[in-house]
DRENMAR-546369 format. One record per atom (N, C-alpha, C): atom name; x, y, z; residue number from 1; chain. Coordinates in nm, 2 decimals. Layout:
<atoms>
<atom at="CA" x="X" y="Y" z="Z" i="NUM" ch="A"/>
...
</atoms>
This chain:
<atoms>
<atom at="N" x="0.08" y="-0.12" z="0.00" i="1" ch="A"/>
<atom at="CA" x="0.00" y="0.00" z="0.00" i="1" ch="A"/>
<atom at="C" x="0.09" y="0.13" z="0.00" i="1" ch="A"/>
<atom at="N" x="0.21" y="0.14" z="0.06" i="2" ch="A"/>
<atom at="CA" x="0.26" y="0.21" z="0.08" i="2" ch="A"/>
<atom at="C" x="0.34" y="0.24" z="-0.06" i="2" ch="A"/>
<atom at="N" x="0.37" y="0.17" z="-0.14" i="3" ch="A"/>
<atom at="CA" x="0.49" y="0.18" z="-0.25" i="3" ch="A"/>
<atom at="C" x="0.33" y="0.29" z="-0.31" i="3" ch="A"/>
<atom at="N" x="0.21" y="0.18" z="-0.34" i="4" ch="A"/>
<atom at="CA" x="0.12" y="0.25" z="-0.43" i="4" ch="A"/>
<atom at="C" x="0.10" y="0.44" z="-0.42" i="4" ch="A"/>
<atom at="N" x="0.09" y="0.45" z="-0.30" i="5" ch="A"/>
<atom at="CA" x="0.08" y="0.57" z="-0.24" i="5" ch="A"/>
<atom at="C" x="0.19" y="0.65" z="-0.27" i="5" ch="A"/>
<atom at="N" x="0.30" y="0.62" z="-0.24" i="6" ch="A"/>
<atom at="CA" x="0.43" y="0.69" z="-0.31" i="6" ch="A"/>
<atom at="C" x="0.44" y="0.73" z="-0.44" i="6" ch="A"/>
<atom at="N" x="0.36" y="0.62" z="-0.49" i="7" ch="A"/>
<atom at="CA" x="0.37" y="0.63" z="-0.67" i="7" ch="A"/>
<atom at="C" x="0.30" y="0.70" z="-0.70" i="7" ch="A"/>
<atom at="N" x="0.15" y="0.70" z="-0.69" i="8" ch="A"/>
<atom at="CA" x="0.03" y="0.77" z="-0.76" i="8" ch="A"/>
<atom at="C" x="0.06" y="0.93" z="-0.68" i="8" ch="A"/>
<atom at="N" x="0.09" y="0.95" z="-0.59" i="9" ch="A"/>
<atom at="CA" x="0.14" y="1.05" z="-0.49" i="9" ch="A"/>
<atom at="C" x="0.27" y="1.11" z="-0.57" i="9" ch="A"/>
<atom at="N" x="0.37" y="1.09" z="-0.61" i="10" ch="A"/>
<atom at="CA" x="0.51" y="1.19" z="-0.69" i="10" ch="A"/>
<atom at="C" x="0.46" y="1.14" z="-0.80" i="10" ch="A"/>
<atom at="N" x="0.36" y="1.06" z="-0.90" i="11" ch="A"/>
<atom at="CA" x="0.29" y="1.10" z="-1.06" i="11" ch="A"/>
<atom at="C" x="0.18" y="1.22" z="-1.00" i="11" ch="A"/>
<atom at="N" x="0.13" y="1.28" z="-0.93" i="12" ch="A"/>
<atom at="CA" x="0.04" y="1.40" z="-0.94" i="12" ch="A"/>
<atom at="C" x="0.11" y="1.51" z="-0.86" i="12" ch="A"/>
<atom at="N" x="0.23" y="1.45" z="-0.81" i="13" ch="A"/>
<atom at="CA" x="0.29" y="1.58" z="-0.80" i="13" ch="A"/>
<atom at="C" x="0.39" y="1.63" z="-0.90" i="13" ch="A"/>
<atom at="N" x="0.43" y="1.57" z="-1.00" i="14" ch="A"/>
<atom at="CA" x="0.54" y="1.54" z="-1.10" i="14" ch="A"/>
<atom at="C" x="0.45" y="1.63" z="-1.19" i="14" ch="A"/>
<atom at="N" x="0.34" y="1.52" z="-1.20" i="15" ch="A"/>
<atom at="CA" x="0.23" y="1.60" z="-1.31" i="15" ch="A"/>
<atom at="C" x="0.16" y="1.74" z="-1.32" i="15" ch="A"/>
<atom at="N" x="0.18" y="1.77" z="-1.17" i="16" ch="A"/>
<atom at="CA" x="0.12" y="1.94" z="-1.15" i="16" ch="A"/>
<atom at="C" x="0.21" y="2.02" z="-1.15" i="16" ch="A"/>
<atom at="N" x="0.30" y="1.97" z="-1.13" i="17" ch="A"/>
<atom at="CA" x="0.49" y="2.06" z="-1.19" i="17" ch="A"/>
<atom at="C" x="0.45" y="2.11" z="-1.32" i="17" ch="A"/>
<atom at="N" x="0.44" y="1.98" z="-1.40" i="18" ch="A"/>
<atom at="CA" x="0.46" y="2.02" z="-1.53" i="18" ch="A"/>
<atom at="C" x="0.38" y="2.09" z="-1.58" i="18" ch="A"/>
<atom at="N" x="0.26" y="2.11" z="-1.55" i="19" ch="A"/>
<atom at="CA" x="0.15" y="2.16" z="-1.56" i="19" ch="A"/>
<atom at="C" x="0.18" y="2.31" z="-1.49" i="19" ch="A"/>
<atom at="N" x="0.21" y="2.31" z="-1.43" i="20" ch="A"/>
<atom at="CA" x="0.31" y="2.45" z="-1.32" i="20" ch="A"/>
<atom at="C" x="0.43" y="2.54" z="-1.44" i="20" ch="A"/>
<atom at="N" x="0.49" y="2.47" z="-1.50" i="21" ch="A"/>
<atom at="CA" x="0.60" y="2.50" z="-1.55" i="21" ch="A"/>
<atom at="C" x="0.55" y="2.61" z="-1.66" i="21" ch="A"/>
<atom at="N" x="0.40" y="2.48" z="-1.73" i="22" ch="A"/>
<atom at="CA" x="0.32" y="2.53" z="-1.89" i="22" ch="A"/>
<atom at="C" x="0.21" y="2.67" z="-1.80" i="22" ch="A"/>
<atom at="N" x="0.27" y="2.67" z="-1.73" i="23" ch="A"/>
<atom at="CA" x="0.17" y="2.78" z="-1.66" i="23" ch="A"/>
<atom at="C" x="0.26" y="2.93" z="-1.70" i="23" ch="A"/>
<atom at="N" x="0.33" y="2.89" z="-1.61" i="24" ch="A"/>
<atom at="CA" x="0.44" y="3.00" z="-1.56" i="24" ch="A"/>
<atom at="C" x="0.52" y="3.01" z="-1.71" i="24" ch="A"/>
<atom at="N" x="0.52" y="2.92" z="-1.83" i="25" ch="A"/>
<atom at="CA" x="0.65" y="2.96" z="-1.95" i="25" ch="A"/>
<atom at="C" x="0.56" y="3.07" z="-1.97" i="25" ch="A"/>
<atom at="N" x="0.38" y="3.05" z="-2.02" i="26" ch="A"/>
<atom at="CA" x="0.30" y="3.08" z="-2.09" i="26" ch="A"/>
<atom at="C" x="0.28" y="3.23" z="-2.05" i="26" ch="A"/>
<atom at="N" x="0.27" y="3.22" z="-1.88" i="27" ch="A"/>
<atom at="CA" x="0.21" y="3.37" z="-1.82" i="27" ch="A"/>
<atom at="C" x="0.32" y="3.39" z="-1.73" i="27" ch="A"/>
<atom at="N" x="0.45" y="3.46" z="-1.68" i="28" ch="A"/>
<atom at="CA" x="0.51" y="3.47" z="-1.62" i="28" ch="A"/>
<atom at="C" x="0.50" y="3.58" z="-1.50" i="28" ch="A"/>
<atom at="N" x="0.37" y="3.62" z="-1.46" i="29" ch="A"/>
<atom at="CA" x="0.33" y="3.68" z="-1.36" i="29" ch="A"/>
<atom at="C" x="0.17" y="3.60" z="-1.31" i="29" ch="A"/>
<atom at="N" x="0.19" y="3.51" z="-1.40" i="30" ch="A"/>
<atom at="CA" x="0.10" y="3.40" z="-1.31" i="30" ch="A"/>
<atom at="C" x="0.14" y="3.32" z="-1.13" i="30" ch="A"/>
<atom at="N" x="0.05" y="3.39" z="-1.05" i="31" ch="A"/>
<atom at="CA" x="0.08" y="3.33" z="-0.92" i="31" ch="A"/>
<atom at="C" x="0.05" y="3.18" z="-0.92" i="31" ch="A"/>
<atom at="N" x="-0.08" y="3.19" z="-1.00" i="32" ch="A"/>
<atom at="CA" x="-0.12" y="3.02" z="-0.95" i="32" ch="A"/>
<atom at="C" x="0.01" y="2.95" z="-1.00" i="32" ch="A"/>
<atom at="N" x="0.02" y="2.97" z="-1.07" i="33" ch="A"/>
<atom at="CA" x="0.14" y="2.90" z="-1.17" i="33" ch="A"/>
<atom at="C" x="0.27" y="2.83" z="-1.06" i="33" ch="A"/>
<atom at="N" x="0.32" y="2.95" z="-1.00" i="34" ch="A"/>
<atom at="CA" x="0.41" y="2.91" z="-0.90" i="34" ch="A"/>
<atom at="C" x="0.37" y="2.85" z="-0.72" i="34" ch="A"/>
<atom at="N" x="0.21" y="2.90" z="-0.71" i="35" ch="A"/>
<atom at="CA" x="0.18" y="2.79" z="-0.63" i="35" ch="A"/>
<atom at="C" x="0.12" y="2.70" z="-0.67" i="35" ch="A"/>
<atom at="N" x="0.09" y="2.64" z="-0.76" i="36" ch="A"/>
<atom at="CA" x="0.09" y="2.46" z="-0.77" i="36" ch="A"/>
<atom at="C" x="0.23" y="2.41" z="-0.80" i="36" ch="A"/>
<atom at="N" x="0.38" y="2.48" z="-0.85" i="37" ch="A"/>
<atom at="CA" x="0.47" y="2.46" z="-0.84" i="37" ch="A"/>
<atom at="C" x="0.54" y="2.39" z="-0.71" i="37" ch="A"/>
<atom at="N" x="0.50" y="2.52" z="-0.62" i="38" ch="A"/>
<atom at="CA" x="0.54" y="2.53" z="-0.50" i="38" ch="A"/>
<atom at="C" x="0.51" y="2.38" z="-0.43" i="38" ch="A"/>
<atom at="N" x="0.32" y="2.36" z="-0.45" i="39" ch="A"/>
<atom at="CA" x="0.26" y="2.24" z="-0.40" i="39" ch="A"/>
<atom at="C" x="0.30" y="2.14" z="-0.45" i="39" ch="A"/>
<atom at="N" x="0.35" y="2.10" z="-0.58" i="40" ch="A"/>
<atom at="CA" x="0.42" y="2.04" z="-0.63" i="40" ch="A"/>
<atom at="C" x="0.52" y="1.99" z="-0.59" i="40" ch="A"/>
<atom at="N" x="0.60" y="2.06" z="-0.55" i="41" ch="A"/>
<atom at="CA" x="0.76" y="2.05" z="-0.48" i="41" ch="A"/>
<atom at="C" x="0.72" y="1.97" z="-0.32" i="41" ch="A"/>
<atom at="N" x="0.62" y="2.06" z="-0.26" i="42" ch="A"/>
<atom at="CA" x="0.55" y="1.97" z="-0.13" i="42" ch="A"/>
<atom at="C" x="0.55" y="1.80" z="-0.09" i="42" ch="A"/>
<atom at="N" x="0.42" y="1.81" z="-0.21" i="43" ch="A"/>
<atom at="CA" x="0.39" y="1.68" z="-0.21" i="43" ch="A"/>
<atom at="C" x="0.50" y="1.62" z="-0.27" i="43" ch="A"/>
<atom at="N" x="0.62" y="1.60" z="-0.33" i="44" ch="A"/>
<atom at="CA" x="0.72" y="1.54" z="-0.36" i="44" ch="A"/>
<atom at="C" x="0.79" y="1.54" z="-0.27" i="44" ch="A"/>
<atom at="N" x="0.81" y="1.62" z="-0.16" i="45" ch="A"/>
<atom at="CA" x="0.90" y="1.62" z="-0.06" i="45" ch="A"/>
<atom at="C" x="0.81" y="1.53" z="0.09" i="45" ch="A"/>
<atom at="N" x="0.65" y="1.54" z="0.03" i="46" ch="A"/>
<atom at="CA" x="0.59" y="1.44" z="0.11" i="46" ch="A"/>
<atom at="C" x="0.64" y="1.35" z="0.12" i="46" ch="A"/>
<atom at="N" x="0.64" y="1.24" z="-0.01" i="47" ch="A"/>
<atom at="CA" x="0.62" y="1.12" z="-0.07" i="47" ch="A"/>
<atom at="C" x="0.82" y="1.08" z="-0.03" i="47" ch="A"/>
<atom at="N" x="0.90" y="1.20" z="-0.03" i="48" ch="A"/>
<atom at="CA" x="1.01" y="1.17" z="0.08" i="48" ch="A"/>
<atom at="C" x="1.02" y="1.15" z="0.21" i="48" ch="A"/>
<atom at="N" x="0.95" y="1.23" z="0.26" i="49" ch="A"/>
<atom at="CA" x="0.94" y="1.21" z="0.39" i="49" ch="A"/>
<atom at="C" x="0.89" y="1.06" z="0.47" i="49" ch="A"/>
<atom at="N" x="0.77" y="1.02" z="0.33" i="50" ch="A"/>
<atom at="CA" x="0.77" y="0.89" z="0.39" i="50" ch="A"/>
<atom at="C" x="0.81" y="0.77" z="0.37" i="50" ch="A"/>
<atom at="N" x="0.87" y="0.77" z="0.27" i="51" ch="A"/>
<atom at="CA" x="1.01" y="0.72" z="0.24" i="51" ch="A"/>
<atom at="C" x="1.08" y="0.71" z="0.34" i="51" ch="A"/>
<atom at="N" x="1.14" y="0.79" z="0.40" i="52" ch="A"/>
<atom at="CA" x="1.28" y="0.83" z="0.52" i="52" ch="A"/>
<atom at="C" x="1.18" y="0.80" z="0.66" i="52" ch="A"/>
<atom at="N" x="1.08" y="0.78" z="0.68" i="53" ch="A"/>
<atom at="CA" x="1.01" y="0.73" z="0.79" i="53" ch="A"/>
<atom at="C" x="0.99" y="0.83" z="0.87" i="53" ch="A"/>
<atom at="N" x="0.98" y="0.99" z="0.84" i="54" ch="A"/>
<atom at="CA" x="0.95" y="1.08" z="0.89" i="54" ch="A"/>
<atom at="C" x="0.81" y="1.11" z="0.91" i="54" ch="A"/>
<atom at="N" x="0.75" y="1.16" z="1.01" i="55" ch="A"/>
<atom at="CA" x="0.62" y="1.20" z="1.08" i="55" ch="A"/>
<atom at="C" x="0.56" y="1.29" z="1.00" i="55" ch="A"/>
<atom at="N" x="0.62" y="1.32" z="0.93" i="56" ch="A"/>
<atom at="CA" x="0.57" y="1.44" z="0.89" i="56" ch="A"/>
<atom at="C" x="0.50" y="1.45" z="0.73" i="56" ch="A"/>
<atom at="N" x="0.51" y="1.32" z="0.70" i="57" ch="A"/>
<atom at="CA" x="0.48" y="1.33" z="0.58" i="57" ch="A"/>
<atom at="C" x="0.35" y="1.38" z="0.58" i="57" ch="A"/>
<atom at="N" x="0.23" y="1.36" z="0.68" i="58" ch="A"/>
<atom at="CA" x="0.07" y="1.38" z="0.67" i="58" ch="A"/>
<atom at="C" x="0.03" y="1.48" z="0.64" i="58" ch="A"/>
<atom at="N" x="0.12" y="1.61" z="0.75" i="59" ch="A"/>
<atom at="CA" x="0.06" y="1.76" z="0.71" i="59" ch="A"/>
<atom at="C" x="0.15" y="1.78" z="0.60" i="59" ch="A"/>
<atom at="N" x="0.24" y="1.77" z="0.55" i="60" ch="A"/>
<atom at="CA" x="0.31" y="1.82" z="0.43" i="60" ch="A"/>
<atom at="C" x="0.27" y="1.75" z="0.31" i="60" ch="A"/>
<atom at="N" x="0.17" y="1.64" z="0.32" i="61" ch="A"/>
<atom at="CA" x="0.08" y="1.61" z="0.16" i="61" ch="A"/>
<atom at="C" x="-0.04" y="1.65" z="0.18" i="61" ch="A"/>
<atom at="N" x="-0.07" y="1.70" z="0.33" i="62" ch="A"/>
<atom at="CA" x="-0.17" y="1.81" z="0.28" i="62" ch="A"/>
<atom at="C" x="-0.17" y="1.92" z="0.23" i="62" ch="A"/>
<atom at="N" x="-0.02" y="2.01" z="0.29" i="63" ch="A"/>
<atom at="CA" x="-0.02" y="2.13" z="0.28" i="63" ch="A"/>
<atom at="C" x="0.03" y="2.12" z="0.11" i="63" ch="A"/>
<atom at="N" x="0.09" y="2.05" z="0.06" i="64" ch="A"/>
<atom at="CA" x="0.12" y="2.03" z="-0.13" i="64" ch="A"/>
<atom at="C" x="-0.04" y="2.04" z="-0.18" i="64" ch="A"/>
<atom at="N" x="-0.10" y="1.89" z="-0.17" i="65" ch="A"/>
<atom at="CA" x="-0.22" y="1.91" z="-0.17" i="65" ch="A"/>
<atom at="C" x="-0.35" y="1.99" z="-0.26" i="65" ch="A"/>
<atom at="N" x="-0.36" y="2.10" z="-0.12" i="66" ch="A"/>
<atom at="CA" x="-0.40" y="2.19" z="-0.08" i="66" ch="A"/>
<atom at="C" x="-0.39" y="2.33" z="-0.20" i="66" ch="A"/>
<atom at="N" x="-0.24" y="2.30" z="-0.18" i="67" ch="A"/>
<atom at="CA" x="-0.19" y="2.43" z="-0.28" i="67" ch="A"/>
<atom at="C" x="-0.17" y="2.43" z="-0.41" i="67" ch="A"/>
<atom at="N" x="-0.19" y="2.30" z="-0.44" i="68" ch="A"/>
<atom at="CA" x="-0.22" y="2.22" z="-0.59" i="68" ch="A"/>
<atom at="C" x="-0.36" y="2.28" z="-0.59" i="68" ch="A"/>
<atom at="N" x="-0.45" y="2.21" z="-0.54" i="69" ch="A"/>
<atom at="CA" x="-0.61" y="2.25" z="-0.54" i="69" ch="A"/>
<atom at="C" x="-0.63" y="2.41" z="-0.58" i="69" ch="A"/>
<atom at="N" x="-0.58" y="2.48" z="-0.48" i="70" ch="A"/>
<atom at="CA" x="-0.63" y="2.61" z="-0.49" i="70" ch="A"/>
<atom at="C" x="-0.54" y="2.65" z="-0.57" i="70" ch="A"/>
<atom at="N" x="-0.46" y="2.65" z="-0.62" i="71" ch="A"/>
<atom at="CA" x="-0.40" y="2.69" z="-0.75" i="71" ch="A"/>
<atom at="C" x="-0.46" y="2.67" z="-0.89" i="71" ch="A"/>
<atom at="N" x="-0.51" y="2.55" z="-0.90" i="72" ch="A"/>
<atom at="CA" x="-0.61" y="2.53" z="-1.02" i="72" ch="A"/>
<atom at="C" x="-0.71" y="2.58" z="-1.02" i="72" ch="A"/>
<atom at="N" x="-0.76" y="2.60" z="-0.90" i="73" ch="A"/>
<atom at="CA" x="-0.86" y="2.67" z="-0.92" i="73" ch="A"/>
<atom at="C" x="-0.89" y="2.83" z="-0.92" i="73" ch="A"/>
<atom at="N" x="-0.73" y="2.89" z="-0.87" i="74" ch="A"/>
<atom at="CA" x="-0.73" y="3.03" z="-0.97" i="74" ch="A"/>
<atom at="C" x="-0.69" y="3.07" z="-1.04" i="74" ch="A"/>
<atom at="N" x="-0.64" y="2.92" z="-1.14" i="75" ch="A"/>
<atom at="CA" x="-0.60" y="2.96" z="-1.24" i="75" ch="A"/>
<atom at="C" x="-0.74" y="2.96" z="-1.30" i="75" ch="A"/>
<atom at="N" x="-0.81" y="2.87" z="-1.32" i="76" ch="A"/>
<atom at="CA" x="-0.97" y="2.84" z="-1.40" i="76" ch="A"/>
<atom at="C" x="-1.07" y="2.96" z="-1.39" i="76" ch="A"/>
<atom at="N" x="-1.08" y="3.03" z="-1.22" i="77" ch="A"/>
<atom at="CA" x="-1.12" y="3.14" z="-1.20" i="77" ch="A"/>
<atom at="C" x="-1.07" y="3.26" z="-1.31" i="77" ch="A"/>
<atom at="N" x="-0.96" y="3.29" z="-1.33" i="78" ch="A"/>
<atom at="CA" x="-0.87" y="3.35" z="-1.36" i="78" ch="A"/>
<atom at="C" x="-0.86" y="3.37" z="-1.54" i="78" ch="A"/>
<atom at="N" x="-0.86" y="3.25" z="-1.58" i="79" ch="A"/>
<atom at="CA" x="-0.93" y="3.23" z="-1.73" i="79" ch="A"/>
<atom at="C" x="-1.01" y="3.22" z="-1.77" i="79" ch="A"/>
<atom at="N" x="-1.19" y="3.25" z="-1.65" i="80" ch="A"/>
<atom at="CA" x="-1.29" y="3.18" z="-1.67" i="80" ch="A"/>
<atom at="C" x="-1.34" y="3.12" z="-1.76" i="80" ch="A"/>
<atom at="N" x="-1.25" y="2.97" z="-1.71" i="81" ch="A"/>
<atom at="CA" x="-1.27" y="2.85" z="-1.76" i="81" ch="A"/>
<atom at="C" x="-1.28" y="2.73" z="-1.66" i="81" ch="A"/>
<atom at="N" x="-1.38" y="2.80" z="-1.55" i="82" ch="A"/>
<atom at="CA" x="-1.37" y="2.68" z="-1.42" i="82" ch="A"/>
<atom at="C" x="-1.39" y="2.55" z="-1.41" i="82" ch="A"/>
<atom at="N" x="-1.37" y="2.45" z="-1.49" i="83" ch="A"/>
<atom at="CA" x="-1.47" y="2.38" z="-1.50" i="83" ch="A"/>
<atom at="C" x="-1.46" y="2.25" z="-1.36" i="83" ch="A"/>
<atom at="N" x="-1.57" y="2.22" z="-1.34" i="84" ch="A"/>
<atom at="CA" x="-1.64" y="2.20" z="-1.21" i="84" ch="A"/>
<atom at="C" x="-1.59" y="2.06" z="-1.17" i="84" ch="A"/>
<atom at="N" x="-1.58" y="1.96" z="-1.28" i="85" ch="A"/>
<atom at="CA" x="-1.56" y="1.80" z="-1.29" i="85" ch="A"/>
<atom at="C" x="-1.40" y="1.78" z="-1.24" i="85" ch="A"/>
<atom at="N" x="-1.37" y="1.86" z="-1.34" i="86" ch="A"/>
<atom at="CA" x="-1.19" y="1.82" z="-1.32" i="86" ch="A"/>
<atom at="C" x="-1.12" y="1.89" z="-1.19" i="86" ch="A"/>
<atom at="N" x="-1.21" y="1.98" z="-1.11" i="87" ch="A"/>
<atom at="CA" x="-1.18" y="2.05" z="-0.99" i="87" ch="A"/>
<atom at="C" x="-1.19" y="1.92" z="-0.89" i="87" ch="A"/>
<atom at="N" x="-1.33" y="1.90" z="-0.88" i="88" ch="A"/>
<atom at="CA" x="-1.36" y="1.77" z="-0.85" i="88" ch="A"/>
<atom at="C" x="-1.31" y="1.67" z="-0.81" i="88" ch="A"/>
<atom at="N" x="-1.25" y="1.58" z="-0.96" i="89" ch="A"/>
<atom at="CA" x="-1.14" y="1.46" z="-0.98" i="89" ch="A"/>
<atom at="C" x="-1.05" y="1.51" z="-0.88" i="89" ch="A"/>
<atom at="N" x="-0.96" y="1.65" z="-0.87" i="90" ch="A"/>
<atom at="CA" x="-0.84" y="1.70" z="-0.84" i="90" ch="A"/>
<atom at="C" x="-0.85" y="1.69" z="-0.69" i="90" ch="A"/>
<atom at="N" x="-1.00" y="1.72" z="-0.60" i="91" ch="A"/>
<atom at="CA" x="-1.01" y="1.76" z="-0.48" i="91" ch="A"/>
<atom at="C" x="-0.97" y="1.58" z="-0.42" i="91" ch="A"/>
<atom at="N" x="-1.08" y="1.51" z="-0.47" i="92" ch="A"/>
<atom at="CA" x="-1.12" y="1.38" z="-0.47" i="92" ch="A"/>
<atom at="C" x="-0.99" y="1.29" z="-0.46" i="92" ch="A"/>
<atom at="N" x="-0.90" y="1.33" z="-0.53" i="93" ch="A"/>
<atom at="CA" x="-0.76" y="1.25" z="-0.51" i="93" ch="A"/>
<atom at="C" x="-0.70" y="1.32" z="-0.41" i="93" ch="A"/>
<atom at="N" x="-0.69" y="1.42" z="-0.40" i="94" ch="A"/>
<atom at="CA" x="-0.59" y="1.50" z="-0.29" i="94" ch="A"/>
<atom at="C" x="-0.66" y="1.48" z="-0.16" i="94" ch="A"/>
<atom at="N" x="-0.76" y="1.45" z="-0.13" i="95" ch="A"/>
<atom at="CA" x="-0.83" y="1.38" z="-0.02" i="95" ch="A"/>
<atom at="C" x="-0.79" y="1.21" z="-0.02" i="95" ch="A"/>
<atom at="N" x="-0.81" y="1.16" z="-0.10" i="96" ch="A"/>
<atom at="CA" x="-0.80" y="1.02" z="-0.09" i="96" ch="A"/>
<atom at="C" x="-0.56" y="1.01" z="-0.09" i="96" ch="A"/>
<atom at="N" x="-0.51" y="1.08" z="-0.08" i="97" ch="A"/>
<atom at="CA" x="-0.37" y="1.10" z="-0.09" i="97" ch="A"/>
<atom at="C" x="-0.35" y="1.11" z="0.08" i="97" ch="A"/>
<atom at="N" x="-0.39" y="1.24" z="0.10" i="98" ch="A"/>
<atom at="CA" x="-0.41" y="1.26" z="0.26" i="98" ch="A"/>
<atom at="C" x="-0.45" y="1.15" z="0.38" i="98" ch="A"/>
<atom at="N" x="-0.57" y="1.15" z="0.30" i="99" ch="A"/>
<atom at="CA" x="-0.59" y="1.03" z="0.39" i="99" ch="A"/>
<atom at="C" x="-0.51" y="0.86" z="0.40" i="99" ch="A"/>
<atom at="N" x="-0.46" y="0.83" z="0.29" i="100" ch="A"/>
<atom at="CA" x="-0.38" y="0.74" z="0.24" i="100" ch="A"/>
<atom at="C" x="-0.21" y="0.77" z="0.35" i="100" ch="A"/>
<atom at="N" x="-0.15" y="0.89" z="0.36" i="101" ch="A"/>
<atom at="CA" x="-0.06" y="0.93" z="0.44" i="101" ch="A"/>
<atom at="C" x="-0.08" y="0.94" z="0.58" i="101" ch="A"/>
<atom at="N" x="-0.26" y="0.95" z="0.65" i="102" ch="A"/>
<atom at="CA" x="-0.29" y="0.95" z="0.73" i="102" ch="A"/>
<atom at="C" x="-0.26" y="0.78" z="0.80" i="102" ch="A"/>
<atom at="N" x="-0.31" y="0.72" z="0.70" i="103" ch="A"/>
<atom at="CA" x="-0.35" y="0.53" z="0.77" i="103" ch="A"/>
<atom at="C" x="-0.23" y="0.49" z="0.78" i="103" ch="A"/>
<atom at="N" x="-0.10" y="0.48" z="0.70" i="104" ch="A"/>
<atom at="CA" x="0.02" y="0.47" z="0.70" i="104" ch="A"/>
<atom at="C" x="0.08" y="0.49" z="0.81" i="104" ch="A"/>
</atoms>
């Protein structure tokens, strides 16, 4: 359970980078851009932490998370292009990630 959780956990934070990066080449005074970067970097440093058997992994794949979520979501605000489903999917994993760091 734990490998799965490492894995699916640094692919959506790998993946929100890059998605981070196409933010920030495109608009370079894009904030969200660099906070899902930021969250990005988080939750990969989560997915170390529990790796290295540190305690801390739980609030720090929240706080990645977190800042993934609300970054997409002002970017969408932002381009009003919110759209409702894929916020959804986004929240729905990042809850099911947290809690997955929590049972561990």
């Amino acid at each position: 359970m734990q490998i799965v959780l490492c894995i699916v956990s640094a692919l959506f934070g790998g993946l929100s980078l890059i998605a981070a990066g196409s933010q920030i080449k495109s608009d370079k005074k894009s904030s969200a851009g660099w906070i899902m970067a930021a969250g990005s970097a988080v939750l990969i440093a989560a997915v170390i932490c529990n790796i290295a058997g540190l305690k801390l992994d739980v609030a720090v794949a929240v706080l990645g998370c977190a800042a993934i979520c609300a970054a997409a979501i002002m970017n969408g605000v932002k381009g009003k292009q919110l759209h409702i489903q894929h916020h959804i999917i986004r929240i729905a994993l990042s809850v099911v990630l947290a809690v997955g760091f929590a049972l561990l």
